[in-house]
C-alpha positions as CSV (number, residue, x, y, z in Angstrom):
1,X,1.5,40.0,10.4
2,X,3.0,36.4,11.1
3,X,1.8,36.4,14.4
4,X,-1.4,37.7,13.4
5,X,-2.0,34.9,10.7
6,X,-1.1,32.2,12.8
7,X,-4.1,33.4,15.4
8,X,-6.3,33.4,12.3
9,X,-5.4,29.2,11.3
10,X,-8.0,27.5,13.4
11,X,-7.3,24.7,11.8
12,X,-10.1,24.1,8.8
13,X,-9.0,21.5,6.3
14,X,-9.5,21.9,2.7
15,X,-13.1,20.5,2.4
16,X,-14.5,23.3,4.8
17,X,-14.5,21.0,8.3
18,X,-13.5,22.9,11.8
19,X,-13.2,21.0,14.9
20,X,-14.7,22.9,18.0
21,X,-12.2,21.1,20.1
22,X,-9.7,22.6,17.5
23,X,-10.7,25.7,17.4
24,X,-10.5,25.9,21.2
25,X,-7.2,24.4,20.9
26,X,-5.4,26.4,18.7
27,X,-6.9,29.8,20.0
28,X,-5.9,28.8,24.1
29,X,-2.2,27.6,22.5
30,X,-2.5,31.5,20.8
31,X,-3.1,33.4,24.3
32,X,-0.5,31.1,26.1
33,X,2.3,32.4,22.9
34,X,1.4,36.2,23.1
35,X,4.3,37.0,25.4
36,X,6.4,34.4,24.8
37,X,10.0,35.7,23.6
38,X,8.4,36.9,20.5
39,X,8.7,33.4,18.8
40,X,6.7,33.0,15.7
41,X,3.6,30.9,16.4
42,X,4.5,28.8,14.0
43,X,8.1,28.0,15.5
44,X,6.9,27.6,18.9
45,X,3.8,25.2,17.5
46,X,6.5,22.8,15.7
47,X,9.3,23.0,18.3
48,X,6.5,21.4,20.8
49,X,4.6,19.0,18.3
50,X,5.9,15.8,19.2
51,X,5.6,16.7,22.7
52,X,1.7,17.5,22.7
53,X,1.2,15.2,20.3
54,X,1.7,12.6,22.9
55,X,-0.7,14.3,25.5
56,X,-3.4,12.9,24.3
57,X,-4.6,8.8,24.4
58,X,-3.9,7.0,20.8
59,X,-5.8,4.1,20.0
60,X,-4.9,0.8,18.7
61,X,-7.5,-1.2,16.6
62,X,-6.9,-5.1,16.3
63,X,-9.6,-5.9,13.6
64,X,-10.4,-9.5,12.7
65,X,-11.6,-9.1,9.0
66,X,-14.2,-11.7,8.1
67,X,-15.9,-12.3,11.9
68,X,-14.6,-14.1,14.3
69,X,-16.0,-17.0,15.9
70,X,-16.8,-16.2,19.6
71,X,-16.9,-20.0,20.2
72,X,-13.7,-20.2,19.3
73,X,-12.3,-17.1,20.8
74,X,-13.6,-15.3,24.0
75,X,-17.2,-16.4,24.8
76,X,-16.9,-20.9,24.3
77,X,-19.7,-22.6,25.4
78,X,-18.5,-26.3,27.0
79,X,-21.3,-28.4,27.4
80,X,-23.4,-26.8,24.2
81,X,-24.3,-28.9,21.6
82,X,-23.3,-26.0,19.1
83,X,-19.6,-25.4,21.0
84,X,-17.2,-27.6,18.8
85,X,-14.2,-29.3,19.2
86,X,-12.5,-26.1,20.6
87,X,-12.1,-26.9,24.9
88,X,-12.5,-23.8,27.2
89,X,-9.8,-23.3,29.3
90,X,-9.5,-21.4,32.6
91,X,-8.2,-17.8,32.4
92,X,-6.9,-15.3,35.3
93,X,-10.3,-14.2,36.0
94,X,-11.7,-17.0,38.4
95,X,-14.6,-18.4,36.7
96,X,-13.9,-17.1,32.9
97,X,-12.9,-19.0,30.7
98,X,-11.6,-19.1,27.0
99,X,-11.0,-21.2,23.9
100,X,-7.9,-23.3,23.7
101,X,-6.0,-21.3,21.3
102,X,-5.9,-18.3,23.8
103,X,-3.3,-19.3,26.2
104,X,-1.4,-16.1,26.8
105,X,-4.6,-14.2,26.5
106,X,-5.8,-16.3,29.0
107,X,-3.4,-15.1,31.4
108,X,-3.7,-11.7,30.8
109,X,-7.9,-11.4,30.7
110,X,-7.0,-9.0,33.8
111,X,-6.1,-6.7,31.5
112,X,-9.3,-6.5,29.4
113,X,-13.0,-5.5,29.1
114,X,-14.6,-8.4,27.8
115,X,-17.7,-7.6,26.2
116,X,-19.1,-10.5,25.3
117,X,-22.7,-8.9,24.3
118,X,-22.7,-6.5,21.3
119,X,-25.9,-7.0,19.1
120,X,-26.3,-5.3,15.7
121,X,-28.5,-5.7,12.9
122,X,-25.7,-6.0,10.0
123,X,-25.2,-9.3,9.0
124,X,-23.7,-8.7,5.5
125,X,-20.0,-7.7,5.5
126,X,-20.0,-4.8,3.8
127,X,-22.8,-3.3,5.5
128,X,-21.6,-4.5,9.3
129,X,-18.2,-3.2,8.1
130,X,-19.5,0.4,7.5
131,X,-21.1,0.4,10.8
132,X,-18.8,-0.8,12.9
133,X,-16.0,1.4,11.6
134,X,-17.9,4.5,11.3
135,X,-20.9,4.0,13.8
136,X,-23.4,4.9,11.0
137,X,-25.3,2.4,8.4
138,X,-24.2,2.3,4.8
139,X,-25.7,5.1,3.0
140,X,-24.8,5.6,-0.5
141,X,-25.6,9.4,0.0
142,X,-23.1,9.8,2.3
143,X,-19.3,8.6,3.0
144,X,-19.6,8.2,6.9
145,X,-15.7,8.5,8.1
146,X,-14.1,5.5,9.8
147,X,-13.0,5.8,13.2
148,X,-9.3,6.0,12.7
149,X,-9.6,9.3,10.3
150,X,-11.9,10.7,13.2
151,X,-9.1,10.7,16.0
152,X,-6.9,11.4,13.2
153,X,-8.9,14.8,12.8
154,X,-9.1,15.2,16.1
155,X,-5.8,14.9,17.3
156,X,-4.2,16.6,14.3
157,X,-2.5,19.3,16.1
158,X,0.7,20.6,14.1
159,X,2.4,19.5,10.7
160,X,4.4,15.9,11.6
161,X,6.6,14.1,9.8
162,X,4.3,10.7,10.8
163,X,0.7,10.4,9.8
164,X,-1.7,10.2,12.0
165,X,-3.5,7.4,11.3
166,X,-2.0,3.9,9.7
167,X,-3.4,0.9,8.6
168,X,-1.3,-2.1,8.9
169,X,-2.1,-5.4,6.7
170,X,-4.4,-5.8,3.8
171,X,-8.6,-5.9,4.3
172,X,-9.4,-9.3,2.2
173,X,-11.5,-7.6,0.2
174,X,-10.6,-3.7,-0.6
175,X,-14.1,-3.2,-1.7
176,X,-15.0,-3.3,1.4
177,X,-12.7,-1.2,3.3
178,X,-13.8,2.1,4.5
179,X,-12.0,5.6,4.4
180,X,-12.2,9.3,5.4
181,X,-14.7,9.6,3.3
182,X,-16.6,13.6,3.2
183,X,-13.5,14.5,5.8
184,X,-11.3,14.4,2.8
185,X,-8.1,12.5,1.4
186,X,-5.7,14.1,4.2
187,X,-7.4,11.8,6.3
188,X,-7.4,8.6,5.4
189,X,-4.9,5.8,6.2
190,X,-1.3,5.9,5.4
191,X,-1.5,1.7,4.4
192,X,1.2,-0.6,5.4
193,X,0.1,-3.6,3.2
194,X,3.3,-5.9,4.6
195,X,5.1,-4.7,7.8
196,X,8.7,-5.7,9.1
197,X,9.9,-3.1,5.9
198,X,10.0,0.4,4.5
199,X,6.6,0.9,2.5
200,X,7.4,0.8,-1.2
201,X,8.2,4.2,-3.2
202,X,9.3,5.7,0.3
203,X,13.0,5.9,0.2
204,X,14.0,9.1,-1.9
205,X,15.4,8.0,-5.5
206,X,17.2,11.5,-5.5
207,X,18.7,14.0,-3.4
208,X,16.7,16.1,-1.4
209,X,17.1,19.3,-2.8
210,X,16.1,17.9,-6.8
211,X,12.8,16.2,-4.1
212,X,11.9,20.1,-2.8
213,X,12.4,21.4,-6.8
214,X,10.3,18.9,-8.1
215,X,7.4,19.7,-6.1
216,X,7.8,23.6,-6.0
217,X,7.9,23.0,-10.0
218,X,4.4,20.3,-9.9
219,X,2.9,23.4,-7.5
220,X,3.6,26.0,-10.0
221,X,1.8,23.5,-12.8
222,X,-1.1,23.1,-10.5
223,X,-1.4,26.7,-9.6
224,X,-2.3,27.0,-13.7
225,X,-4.7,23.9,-13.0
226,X,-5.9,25.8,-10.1
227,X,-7.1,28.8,-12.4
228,X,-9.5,27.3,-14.8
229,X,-11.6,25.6,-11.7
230,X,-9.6,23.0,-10.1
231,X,-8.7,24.3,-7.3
232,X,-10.1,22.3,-4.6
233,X,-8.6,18.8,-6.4
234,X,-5.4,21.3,-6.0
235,X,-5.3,22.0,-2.7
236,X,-6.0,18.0,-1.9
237,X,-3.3,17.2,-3.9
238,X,-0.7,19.8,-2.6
239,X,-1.4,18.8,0.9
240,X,-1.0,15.2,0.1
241,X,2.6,15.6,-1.7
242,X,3.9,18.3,0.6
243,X,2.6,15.5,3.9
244,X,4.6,13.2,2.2
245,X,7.5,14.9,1.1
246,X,7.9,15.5,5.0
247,X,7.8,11.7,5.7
248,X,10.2,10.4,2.7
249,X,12.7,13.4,4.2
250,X,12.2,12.6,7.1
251,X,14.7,10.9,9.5
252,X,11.9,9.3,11.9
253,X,10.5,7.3,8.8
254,X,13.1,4.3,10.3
255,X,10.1,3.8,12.4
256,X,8.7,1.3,9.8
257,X,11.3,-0.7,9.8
258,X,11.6,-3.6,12.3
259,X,15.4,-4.5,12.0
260,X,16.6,-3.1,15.4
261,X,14.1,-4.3,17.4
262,X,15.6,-7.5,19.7
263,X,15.3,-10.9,18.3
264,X,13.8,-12.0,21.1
265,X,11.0,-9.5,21.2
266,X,9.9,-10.5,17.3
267,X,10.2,-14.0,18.2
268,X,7.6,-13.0,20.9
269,X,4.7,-10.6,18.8
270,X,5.1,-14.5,16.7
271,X,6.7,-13.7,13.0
272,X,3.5,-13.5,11.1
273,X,2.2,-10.3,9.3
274,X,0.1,-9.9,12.1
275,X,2.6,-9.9,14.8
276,X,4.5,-8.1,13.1
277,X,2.1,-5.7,12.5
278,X,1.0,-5.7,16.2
279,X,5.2,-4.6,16.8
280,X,5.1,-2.1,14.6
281,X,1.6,-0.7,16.1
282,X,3.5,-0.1,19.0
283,X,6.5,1.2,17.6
284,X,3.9,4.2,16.0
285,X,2.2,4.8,18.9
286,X,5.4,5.2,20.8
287,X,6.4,8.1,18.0
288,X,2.9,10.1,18.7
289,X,0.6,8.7,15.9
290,X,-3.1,8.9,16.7
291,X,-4.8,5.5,15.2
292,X,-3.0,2.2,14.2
293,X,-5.0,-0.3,13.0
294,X,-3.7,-3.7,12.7
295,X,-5.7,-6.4,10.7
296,X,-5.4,-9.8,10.8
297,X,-6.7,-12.0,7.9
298,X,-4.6,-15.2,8.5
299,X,-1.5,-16.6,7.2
300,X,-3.4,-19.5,5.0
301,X,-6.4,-19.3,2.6
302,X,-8.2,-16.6,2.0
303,X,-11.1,-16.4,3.6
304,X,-9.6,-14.4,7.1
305,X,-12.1,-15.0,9.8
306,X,-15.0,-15.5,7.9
307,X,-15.0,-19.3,8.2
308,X,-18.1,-20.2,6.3
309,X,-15.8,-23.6,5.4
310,X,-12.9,-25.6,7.1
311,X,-13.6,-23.7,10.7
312,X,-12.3,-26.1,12.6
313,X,-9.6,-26.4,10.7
314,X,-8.8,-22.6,10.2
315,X,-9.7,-21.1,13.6
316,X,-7.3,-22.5,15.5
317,X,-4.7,-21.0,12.9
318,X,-5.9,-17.7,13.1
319,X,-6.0,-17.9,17.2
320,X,-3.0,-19.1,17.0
321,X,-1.3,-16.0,15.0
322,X,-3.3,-13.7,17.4
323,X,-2.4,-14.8,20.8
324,X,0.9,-14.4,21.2
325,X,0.7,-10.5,19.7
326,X,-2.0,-9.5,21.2
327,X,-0.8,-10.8,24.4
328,X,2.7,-9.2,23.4
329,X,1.3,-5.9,22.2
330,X,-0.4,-5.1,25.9
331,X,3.0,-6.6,27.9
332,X,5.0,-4.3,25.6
333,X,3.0,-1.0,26.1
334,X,2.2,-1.8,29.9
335,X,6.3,-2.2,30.2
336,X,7.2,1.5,28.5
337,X,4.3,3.4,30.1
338,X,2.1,3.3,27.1
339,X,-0.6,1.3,28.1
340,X,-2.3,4.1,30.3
341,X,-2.0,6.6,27.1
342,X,-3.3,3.7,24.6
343,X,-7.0,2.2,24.2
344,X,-6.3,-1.1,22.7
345,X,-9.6,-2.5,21.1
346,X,-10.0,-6.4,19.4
347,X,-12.9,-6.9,17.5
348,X,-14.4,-7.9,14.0
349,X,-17.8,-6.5,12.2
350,X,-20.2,-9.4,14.1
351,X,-19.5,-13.4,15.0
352,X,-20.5,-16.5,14.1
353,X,-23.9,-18.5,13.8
354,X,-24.6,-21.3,16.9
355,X,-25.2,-23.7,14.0
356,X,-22.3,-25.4,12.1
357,X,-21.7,-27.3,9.2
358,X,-20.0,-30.9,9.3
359,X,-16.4,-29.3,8.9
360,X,-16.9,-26.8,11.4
361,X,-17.8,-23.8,9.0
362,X,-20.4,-21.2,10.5
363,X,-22.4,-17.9,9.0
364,X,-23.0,-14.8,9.5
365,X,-24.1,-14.2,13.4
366,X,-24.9,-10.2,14.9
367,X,-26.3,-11.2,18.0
368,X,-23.7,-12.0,21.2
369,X,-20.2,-11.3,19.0
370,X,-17.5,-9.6,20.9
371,X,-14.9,-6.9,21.9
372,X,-12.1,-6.5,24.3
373,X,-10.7,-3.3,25.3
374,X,-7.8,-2.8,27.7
375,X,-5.6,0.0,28.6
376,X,-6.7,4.1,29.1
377,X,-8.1,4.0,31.9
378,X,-10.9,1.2,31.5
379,X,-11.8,-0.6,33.7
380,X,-10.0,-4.2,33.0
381,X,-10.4,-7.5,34.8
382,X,-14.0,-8.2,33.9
383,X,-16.9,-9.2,31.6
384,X,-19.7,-7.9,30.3
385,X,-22.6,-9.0,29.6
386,X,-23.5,-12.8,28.4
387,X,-25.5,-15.0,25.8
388,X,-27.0,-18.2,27.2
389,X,-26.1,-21.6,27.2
390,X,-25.7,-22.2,24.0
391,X,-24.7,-18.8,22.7
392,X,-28.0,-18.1,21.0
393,X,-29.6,-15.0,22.8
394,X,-27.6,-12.2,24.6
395,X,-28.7,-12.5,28.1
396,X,-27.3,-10.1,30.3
397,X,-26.3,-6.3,29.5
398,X,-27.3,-5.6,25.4
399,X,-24.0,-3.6,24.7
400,X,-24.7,-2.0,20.6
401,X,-22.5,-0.2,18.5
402,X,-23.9,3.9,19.5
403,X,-22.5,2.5,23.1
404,X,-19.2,1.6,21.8
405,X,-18.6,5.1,19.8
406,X,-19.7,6.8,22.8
407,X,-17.1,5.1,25.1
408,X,-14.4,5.5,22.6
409,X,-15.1,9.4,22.9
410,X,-15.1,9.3,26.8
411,X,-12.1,7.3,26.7
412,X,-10.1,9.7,24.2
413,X,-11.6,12.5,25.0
414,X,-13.5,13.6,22.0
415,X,-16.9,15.3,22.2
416,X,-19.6,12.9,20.6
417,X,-21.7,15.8,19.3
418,X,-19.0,17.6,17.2
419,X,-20.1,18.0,13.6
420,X,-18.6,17.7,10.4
421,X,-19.9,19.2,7.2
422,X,-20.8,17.2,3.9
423,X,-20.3,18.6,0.5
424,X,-24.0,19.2,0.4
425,X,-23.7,21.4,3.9
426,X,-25.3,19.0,5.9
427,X,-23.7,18.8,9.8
428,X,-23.2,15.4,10.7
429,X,-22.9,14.5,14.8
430,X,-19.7,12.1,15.4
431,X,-21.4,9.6,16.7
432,X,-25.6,9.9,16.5
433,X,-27.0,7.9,19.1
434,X,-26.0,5.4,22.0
435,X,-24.3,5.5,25.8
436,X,-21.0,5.6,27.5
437,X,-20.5,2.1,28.4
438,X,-20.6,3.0,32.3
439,X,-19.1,-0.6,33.5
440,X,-15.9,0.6,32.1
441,X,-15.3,3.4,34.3
């Protein structure tokens, strides 16, 4: 019968979603085992997790909370009367060029997609924050997932020790963050509000064995719970504490801690939260977790990238945080072999407006913002699309954010028109509408 029940787990999670590509995956990993020593599916399943886990492309999400200015950052305009006191400077592409505070990433534009084109129609935060994390607009009917518990689903193989998907760094305003939503709680973010250290509450305050009788004492309390109609809120709950029993017992949870990484190497990510962050991004990725997202909201103030005040004042701060790990980040993985297996992505929910205010502070802008995408096979070492002179109209190559969820499926391998089911019963594609970005293959 234990063989038997494993062929029966296809892998539904406790809100009623099944993957297609997980169904496939578990039946086709159930033939293989038929013959094989008589091992228990289950034994043979964890014995090659890690492994398998790894087979598939992860994805690392650099997200600039608040906008960033594209002036400032990958698309300057010299010569424009809205450009600023930011200069361009020449990169490795021959005729590209960057802002001033992007000196290692101008060396290494070979190593990117520069899209310098998106359009949306989302200039509030909250609103261009919902649709560039989850590919749909806000709808207070449903709780669109973001990306990162998407691939988290998706790659969600066997039970590990690591979560799938982390979040590194705090959004500026929590509000606005976005989670698993209708895919449930065992799918959204493991946070890391400050990296460099072991999250709080995860180091054991007892011995393992009073850990394990703790929770097979809370399980039989819930099982009573469970009776009188709770037992959905259960079997959320249960998941949660028995996932992260396995991570506070678990040796490979040294993995947040940045102590015996070289000197040298810190120094080089730049020792800011976000450098830091960018480390420990790779450090994750290296031990098989799916999604990492890093954000970056700046060391001073409190207003991240959304420089409605003091931009030219606090962009070149922020820039300067950013360059050396992102620049860092992609060296490191192209250096171990990861950066073929990794889709790195830098972006924010729109840019900034042409116009400026007398200290450099700009709004809200949807039209011409950017992203850069580098490793997994894409197809670095160019740019695409433009916005004209002065950065007002896109010009060239319209690239919206349907075209960007469809790429990351090609790139990751995940089928665009798999469904997931609301509470309500109501199917719901991955990503709706939009094109593979065919310049990056």
């Amino acid at each position: 019968m234990q063989h038997e029940q494993a062929i029966l787990d296809v892998g539904m999670s406790t809100d009623g979603v099944i993957s297609r590509r997980g169904f496939l995956r578990r039946t086709a990993a159930a033939s293989l085992g038929l013959g094989a020593l008589r091992l228990g599916w289950h034994d043979l399943l964890v014995a090659k997790a890690d492994e398998l886990r790894q087979q598939g492309k992860s994805m690392i999400l650099l997200w600039m909370d608040g906008g960033p200015s594209q002036y400032d950052t990958f698309n300057p305009k010299p010569g424009s009367k809205y450009q600023g006191p930011a200069h361009a400077i020449h990169t490795s592409l021959p005729g590209v060029q960057v802002a001033e505070g992007w000196p290692q990433m101008a060396r290494k534009l070979d190593q990117i997609a520069l899209i310098r084109s998106m359009v949306s129609d989302e200039k509030d935060h909250e609103r261009a924050i919902a649709l560039v994390r989850t590919g749909y607009h806000l709808n207070p009917a449903v709780r669109y997932p973001t990306w990162g518990s998407i691939v988290a689903r998706d790659r969600e193989r066997f039970e590990s020790e690591l979560p799938s998907f982390v979040r590194i760094g705090k959004p500026r305003i929590t509000t606005r963050d976005v989670d698993a939503g209708v895919l449930g709680v065992r799918y959204n973010p493991f946070k890391v509000d400050q990296p460099g250290a072991l999250p709080p509450n995860l180091a054991p305050q007892v011995a393992p064995t009073v850990v394990e009788r703790r929770l097979a004492l809370a399980e039989q309390l819930d099982g009573e719970f469970a009776k009188a109609g709770g037992s959905q809120a259960v079997a959320e709950k249960q998941d949660v504490y028995r996932r992260t029993s396995r991570l506070v017992l678990s040796p490979r949870v040294g993995v947040f801690d940045l102590e015996d990484e070289p000197a040298e190497l810190r120094d080089a990510y730049g020792r800011t939260e976000f450098g830091q962050g960018c480390l420990l991004a790779r450090r994750l990725v290296e031990q098989g977790v799916s999604f990492v997202e890093v954000i970056s909201t700046g060391s001073v103030g409190d207003q991240g990238w959304d420089t409605h005040r003091l931009g030219w004042e606090q962009n070149p701060l922020l820039c300067n945080e950013c360059d050396p790990a992102y620049s860092t980040l992609l060296t490191d993985l192209a250096q171990r072999g990861m950066l073929e297996n990794t889709l790195v992505v830098w972006m924010g929910e729109f840019g900034r407006t042409p116009k400026f205010k007398p200290d450099g502070g700009r709004e809200h802008y949807s039209e011409g913002w950017l992203v850069g995408l580098s490793g997994a096979g894409v197809r670095t070492g160019q740019v695409i699309g433009a916005t004209d002179h002065d950065g007002v109209h896109v010009t060239d190559r319209p690239v919206g954010v349907g075209d960007l969820f469809m790429t990351f499926c090609q790139v990751l391998g995940i089928d665009p028109a798999e469904e997931y089911i609301t509470a309500d019963r109501r199917p719901i594609k991955l990503v709706e509408h939009g094109e593979v970005i065919r310049e990056l293959f």
